[in-house]
VOGU-3710 file (C-alpha; in Angstrom, 3 decimals, decimal comma):
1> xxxxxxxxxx> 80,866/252,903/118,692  81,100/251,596/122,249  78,573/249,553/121,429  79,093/247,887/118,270  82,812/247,310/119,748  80,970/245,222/122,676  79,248/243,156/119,795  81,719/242,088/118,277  84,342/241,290/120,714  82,093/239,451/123,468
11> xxxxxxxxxx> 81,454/236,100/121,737  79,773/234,687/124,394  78,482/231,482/126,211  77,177/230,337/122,891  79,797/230,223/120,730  81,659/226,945/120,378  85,326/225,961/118,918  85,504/223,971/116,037  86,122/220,373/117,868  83,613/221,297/121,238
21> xxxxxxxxxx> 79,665/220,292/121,145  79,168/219,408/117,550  81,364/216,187/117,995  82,773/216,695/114,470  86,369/217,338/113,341  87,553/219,797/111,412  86,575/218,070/108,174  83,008/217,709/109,641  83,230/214,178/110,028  81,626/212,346/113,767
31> xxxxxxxxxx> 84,471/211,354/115,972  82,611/208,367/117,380  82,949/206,796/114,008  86,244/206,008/113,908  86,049/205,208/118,003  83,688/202,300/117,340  85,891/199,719/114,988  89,215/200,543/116,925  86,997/199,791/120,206  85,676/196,154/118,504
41> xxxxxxxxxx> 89,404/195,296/117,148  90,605/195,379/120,554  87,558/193,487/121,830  87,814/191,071/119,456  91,542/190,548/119,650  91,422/190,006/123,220  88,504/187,399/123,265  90,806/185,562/120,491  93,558/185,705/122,649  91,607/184,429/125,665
51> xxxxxxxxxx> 90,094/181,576/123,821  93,340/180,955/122,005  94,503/180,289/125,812  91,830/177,737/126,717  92,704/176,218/124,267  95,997/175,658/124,602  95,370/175,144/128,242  93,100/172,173/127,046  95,569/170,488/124,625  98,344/171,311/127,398
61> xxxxxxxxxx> 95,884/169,020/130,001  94,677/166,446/127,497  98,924/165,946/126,763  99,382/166,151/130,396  96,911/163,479/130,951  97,587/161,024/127,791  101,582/161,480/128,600  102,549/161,979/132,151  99,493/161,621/134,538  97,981/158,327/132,836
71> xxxxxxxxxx> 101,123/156,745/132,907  101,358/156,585/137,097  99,443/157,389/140,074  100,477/158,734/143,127  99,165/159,375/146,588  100,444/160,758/149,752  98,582/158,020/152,039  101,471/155,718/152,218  103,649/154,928/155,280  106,860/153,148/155,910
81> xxxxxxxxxx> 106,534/149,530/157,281  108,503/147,057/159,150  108,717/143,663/160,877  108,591/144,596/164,543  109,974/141,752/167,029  108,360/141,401/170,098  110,845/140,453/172,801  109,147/138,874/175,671  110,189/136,427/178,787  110,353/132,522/178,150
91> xxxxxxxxxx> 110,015/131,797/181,914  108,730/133,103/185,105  111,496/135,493/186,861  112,736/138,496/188,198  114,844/141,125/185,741  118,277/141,366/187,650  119,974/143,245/185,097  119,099/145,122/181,298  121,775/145,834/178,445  120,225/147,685/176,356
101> xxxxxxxxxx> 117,987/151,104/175,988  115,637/152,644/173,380  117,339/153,758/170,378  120,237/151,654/170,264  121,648/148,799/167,751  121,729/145,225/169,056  122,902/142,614/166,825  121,351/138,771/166,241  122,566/136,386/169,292  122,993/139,464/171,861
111> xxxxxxxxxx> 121,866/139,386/175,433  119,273/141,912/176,302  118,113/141,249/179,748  118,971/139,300/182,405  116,670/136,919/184,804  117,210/135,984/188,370  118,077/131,950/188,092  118,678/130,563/191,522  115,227/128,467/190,774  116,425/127,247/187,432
121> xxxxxxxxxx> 119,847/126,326/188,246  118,438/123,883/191,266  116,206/122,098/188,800  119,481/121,889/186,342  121,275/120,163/189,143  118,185/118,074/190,409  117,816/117,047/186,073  121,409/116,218/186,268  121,256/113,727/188,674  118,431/112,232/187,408
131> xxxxxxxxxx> 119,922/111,485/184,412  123,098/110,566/185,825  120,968/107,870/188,335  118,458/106,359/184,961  122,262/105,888/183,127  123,596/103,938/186,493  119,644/102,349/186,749  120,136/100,909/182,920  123,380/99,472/183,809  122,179/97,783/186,642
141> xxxxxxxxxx> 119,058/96,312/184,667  121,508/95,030/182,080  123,685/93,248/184,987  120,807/91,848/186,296  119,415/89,901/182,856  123,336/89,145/182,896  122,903/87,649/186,244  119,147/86,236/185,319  120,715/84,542/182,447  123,232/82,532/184,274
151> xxxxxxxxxx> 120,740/81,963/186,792  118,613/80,250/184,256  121,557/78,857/182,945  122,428/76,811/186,217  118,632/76,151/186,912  118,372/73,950/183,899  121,906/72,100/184,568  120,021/71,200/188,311  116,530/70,292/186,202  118,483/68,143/183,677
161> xxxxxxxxxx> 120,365/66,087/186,302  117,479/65,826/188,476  115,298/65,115/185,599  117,803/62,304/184,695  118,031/61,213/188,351  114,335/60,373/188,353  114,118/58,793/185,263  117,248/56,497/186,313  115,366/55,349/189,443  111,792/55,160/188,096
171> xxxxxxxxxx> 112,363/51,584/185,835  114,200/50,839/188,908  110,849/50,577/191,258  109,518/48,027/189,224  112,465/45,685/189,537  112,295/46,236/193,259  115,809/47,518/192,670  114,811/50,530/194,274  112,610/51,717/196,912  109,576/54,029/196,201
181> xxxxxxxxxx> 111,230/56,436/198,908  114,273/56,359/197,019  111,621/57,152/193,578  110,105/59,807/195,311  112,251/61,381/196,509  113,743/61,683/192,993  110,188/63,187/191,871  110,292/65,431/194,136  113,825/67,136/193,546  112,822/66,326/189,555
191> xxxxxxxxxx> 109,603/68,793/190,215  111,749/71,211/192,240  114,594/71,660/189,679  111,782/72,412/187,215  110,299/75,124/189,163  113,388/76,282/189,639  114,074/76,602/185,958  110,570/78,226/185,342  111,145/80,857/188,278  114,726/81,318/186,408
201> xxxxxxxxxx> 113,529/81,803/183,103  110,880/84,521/184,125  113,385/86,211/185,291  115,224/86,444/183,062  112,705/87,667/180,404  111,615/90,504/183,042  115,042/91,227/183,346  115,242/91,398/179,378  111,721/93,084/178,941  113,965/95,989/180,345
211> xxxxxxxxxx> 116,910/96,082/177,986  115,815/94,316/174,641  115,741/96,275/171,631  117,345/99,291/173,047  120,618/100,810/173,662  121,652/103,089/176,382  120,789/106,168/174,056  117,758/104,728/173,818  116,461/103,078/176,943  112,876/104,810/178,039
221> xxxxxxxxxx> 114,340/105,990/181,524  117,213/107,796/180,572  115,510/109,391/177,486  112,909/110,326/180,022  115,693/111,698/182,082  117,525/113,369/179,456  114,241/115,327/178,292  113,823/116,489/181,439  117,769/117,799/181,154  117,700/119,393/178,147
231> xxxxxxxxxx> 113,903/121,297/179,357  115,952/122,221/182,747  119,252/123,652/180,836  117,374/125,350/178,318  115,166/127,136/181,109  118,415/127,815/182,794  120,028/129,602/179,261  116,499/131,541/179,433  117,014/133,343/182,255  119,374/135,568/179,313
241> xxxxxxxxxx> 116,783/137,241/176,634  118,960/137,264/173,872  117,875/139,056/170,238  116,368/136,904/167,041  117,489/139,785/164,714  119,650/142,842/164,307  117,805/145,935/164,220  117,395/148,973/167,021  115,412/148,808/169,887  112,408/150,466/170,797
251> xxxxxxxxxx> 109,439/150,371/173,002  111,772/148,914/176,261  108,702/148,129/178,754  110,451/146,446/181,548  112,353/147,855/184,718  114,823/146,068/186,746  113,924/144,291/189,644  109,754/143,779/187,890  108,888/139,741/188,019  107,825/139,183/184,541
261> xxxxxxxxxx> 105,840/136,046/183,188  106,316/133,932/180,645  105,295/135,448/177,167  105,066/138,726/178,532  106,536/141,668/176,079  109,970/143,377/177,475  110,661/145,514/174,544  110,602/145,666/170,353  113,533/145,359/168,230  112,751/146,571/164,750
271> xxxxxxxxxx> 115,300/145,696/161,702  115,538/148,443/159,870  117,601/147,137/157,003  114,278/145,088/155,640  111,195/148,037/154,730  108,955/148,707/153,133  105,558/150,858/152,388  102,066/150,058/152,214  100,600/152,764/149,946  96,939/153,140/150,069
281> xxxxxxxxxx> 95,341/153,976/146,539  92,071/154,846/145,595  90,064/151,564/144,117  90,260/154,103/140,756  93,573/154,074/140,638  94,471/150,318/140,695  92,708/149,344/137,135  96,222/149,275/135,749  98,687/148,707/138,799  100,454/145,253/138,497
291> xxxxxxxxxx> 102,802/143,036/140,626  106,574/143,652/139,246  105,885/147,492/138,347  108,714/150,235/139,314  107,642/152,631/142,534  109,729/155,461/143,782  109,055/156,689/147,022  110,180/160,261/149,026  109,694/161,307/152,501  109,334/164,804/154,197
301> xxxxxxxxxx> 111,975/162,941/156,341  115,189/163,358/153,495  112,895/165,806/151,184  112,760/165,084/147,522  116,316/164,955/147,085  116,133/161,108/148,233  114,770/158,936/145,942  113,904/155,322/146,925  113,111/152,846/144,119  111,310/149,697/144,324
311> xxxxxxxxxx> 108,695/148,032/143,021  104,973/146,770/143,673  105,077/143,644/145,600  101,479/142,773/145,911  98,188/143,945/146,556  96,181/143,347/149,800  93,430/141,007/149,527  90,750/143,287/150,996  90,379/147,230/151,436  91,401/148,965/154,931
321> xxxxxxxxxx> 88,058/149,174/155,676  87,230/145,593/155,297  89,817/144,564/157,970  89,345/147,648/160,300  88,489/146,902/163,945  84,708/147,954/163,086  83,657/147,172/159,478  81,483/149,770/158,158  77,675/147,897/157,115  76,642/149,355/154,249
331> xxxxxxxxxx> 73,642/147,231/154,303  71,774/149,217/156,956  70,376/152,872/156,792  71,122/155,441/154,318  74,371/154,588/152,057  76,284/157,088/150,833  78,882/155,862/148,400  82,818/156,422/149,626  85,727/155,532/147,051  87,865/152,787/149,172
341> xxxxxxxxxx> 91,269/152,589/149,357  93,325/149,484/148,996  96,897/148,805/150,783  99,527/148,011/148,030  103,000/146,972/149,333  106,223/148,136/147,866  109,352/146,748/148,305  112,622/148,917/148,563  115,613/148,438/147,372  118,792/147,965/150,440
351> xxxxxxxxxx> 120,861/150,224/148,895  119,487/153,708/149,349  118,047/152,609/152,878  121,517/151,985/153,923  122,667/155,192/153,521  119,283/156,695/154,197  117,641/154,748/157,033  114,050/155,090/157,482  111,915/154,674/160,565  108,617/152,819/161,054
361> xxxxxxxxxx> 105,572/154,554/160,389  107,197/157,603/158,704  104,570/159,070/156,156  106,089/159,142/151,932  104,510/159,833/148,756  104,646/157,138/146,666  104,438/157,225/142,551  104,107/153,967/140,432  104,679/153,836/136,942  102,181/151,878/134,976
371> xxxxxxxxxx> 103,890/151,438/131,278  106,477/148,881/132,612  104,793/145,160/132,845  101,253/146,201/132,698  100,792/142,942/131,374  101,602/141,728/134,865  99,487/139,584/137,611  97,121/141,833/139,300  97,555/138,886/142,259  100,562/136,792/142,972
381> xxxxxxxxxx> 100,119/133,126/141,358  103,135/131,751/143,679  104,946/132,981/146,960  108,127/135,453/146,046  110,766/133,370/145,785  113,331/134,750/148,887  114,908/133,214/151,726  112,753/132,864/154,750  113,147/134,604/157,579  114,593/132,192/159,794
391> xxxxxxxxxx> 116,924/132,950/163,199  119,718/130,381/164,683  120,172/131,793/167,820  117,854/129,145/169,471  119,165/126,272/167,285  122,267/126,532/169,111  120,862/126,328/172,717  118,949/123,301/171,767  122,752/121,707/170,615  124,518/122,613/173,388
401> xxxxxxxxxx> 121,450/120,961/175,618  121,829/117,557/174,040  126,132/118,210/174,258  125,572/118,454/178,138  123,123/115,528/178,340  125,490/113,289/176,239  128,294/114,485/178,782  126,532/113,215/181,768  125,606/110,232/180,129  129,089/109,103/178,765
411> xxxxxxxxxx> 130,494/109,925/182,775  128,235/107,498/183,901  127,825/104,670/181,381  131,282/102,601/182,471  131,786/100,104/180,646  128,450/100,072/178,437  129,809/101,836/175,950  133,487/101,311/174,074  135,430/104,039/173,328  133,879/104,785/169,886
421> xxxxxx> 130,578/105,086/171,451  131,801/107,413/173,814  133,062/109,669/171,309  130,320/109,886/168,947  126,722/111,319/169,818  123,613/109,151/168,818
//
């Protein structure tokens, strides 16, 4: 019994459950089965999905490209541009005094430096009376063809008597109403008085070669003279180094008390109201860039929240390697080809730089839009029509000059000139 009881109760290693080893369910189908098409429906569904995604990631681009990127280009190799006015001496002198410093405003007409000018204000005073002496000079030339005239004038009155005198006695001789010492005599004061007249009459036109055809404005010694004036004021108004433009000043090289030369640099004064950026594109960007088109430009300086707007003023004439200070030579060992990049210059609008001044040489991205006026010149047929840059400041140094020569000259013409004349300027 013990036995059989052992049999029947001890199933054993062997003996498996209905789902273990067989791999069959309880209806005695394989498991596996019904693994494999769920396993191939997910496969499936995920490789749709994933191609469904490249696909839209391609139509997404191909948009991308046909709506927003082929419609402007944009680099980040542009940088901000400006005039920058090199201040340097006009004459040869020592720096006794400097107004300004680096970073500060100076407006048009203001006085940066100061030379030393004991040397120029000698020569003003020797030019003054050099003048003053050629106005004196031409008035004494003029009184003297006054006097020559008169001269000449009583020269013939003695060559016309004794002329008559002789003539008188000469019939005379042969009648024996007269003696030939008598006739000589006459001759002789005759060829005298004519002499006389010649000598007077030479005179005079020397005196006259002097004065004819000019005026006292216009005589060659005292324009001579009043050159020399004006050269010696204006050299004297030089020893002050005044500003051409408005702008901030930078770069201040000189030290007071340093002997500078003539056309040597002092300092830079860059206007900052007048910008604007040369943005170098690739040569495969340009195909469709064209003078007129709207740019926008930002700077790391303000951040993306400031905007600048402009537009595309021209395009240089040559790549930045053409005008670099060593021109690469593609003709000569191996060439490898390198895509160029060609300055294009965009002008900015005034208003946004006023309230957000820039600085030279600050680097921006800059974006142009290439729907607007892409029927445009690629190159400028005529200059931009704007108003030259053009400064006054020395235009009125060169007037004031001429006022202080046509001072001196009016104190010392006298009488040459009426009251009119001395009122009015030539």
């Amino acid at each position: 019994m013990s036995h059989n009881n052992d049999a029947t109760t001890d199933h054993g290693p062997s003996e498996q459950t209905p789902h273990e080893g067989n791999g069959r369910d309880s209806d005695g189908h394989d498991s596996t089965e019904n693994e494999a098409p769920v396993s191939r429906k997910k496969r499936n569904i995920i490789l749709l999905v994933i191609a469904l995604v490249f696909i839209l990631a391609g139509i997404g681009w191909y948009l991308l490209d046909a709506l927003v990127l082929s419609t402007r280009v944009i680099t980040d190799d542009a940088y901000v541009q400006g005039d920058q006015v090199n201040i340097s001496a006009q004459i040869n002198a020592t720096v006794t005094a400097i107004s300004v410093e680096d970073t500060e405003p100076v407006k048009r007409g203001q006085i940066l430096i100061t030379l030393d000018d004991s040397d120029t204000r000698n020569a003003l005073d020797q030019a003054a009376g050099q003048l003053a002496q050629a106005v004196r000079q031409y008035r004494q030339q003029r009184a003297q063809a006054v006097q020559f005239d008169a001269a000449t004038v009583t020269a013939r009155a003695q060559f016309e008597r004794a002329r008559d005198e002789y003539q008188r006695r000469k019939p005379l001789l042969a009648q024996r109403a007269a003696s030939k010492e008598e006739v000589d005599s006459a001759r002789r004061h005759y060829d005298a008085a004519r002499a006389q007249l010649e000598q007077a009459q030479a005179q005079a036109r020397a005196a006259h070669a002097l004065i004819d055809g000019n005026d006292l404005w216009h005589a060659p010694g005292v324009l001579q003279a009043r050159a020399a004036y004006r050269n010696a004021w204006l050299a004297q108004k030089r020893t002050q180094v005044i500003s051409p433009v408005a702008g901030r000043v930078a770069s201040r090289q000189v030290q007071l008390g340093q002997s500078v030369q003539a056309s040597q640099p002092l300092l830079t004064v860059v206007p900052l109201h007048d910008l604007w950026v040369d943005a170098n594109f690739k040569e495969t960007q340009l195909g469709r860039v064209r003078i007129g088109q709207p740019a926008s430009v930002t700077t790391d300086f303000y951040g993306d929240d400031v905007v600048y707007h402009g537009h595309v003023a021209g395009l240089s004439a040559g790549t930045g390697a053409a005008f670099s200070l060593l021109p690469a030579q593609n003709a000569t060992g191996n060439w490898i080809k390198v895509v160029q990049r060609v300055p294009v210059r965009i002008a900015l609008d005034g208003d946004t730089l006023e309230s957000h001044p820039l600085r030279v040489g600050l680097s921006t991205y800059a974006r142009i839009d290439l729907n607007d006026d892409a029927d445009g010149p690629m190159l400028a047929d005529a200059p931009e029509v704007r108003s030259p840059q053009h400064t006054e400041v020395f235009d009125a140094r060169q007037h004031q000059a001429d006022d202080a020569a046509m001072a001196i000259i009016r104190d010392n013409a006298g009488d040459l000139l009426t009251d009119t004349d001395k009122s009015t300027t030539p």
